[in-house]
C-alpha positions in Angstrom: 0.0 0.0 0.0 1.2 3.8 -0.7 0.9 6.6 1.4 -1.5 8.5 -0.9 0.4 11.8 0.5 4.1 10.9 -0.4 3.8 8.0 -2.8 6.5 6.1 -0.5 5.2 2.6 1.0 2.9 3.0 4.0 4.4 2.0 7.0 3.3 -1.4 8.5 1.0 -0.2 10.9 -1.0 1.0 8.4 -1.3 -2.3 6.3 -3.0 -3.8 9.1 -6.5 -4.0 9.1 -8.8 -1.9 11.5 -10.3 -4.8 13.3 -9.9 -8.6 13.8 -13.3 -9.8 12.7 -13.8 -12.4 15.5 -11.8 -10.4 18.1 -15.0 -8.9 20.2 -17.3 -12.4 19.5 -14.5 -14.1 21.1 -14.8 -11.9 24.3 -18.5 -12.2 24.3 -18.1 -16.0 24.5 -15.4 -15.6 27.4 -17.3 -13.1 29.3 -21.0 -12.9 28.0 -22.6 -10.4 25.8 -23.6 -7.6 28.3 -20.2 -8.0 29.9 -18.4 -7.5 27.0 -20.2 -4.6 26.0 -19.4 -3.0 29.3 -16.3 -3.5 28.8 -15.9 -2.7 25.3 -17.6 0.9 26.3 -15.1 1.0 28.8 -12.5 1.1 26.3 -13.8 3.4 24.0 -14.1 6.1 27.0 -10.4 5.2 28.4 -8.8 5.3 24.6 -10.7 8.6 23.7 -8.7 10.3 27.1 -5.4 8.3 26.1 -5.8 10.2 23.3 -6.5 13.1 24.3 -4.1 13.3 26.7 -1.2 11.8 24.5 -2.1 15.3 22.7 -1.2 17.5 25.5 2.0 15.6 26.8 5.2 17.5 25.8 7.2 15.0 24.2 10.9 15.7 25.7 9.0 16.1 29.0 7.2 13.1 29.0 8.5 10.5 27.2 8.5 7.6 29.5 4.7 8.5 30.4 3.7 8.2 26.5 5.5 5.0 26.0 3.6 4.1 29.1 0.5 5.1 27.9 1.1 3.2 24.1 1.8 0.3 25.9 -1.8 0.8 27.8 -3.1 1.3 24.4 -1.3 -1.0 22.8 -2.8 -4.0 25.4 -6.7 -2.9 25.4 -6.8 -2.6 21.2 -5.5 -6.2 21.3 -8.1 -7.2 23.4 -10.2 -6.1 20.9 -9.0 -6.9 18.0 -8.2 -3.0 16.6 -4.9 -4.5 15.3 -4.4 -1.2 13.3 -4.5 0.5 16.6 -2.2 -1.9 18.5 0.4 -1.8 16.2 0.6 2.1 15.9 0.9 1.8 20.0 3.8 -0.4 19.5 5.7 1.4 17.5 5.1 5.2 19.6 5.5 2.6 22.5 9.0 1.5 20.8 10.1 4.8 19.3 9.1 7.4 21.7 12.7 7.9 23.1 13.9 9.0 19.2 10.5 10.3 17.4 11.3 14.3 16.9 8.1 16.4 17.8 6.8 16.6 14.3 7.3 13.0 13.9 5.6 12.7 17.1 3.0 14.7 15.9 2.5 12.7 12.8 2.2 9.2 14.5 -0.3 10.4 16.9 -2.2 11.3 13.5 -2.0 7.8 12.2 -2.9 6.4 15.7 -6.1 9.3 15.5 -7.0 7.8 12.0 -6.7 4.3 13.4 -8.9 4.7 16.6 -11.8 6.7 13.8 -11.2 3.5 11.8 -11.6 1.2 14.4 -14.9 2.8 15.7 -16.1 2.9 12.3 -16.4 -1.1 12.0 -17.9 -1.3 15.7 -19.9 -4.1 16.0 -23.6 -3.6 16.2 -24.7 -3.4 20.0 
């Protein structure tokens, strides 16, 4: 796949595809149905701050705290099955220590895209 910006190859991440079909009927069968819908609301509310909040962290301020919260995000879009999502966490999670801000700021817009993608193919409460 091209980045339809550049021309150049997308990154992996973005190859992936927004959602594991059978991710969330897996957790319904481990948990039940109303159980994993609390808990998949729960995730939307917690990624939407991570978000948010990856945003407003200063980058050579807080670098541990976003690798730390990537590897948060990373964990809960797994769960999931927003593979899109997970692997954009690992790599901020994995590159946060040499990303320069406007890298930075470009990953977090790819991570953005992924989340709107992600919620896009929600599964039909």
């Amino acid at each position: 796949m091209l980045n339809t910006i550049t021309g150049a190859p997308a990154p992996a991440a973005d190859t992936e595809p927004a959602r594991a079909p059978a991710a969330f009927e897996e957790l319904v069968r481990e948990i039940g149905h109303g159980g994993a819908c609390e808990v998949r609301d729960v995730f939307w509310a917690d990624t939407n701050a991570r978000l948010k909040l990856l945003r407003e962290l200063a980058l050579d301020q807080h670098r541990t705290r976003i690798a730390r919260e990537a590897h948060s995000l990373k964990g809960s879009a797994r769960t999931f099955g927003y593979r899109r999502l997970a692997a954009l966490a690992v790599q901020l999670e994995t590159s946060v220590e040499r990303l320069s801000d406007v890298e930075y700021c470009g990953l977090l817009d790819r991570v953005d895209a992924a989340y709107a993608a992600a919620l896009a193919q929600e599964p039909a409460r």
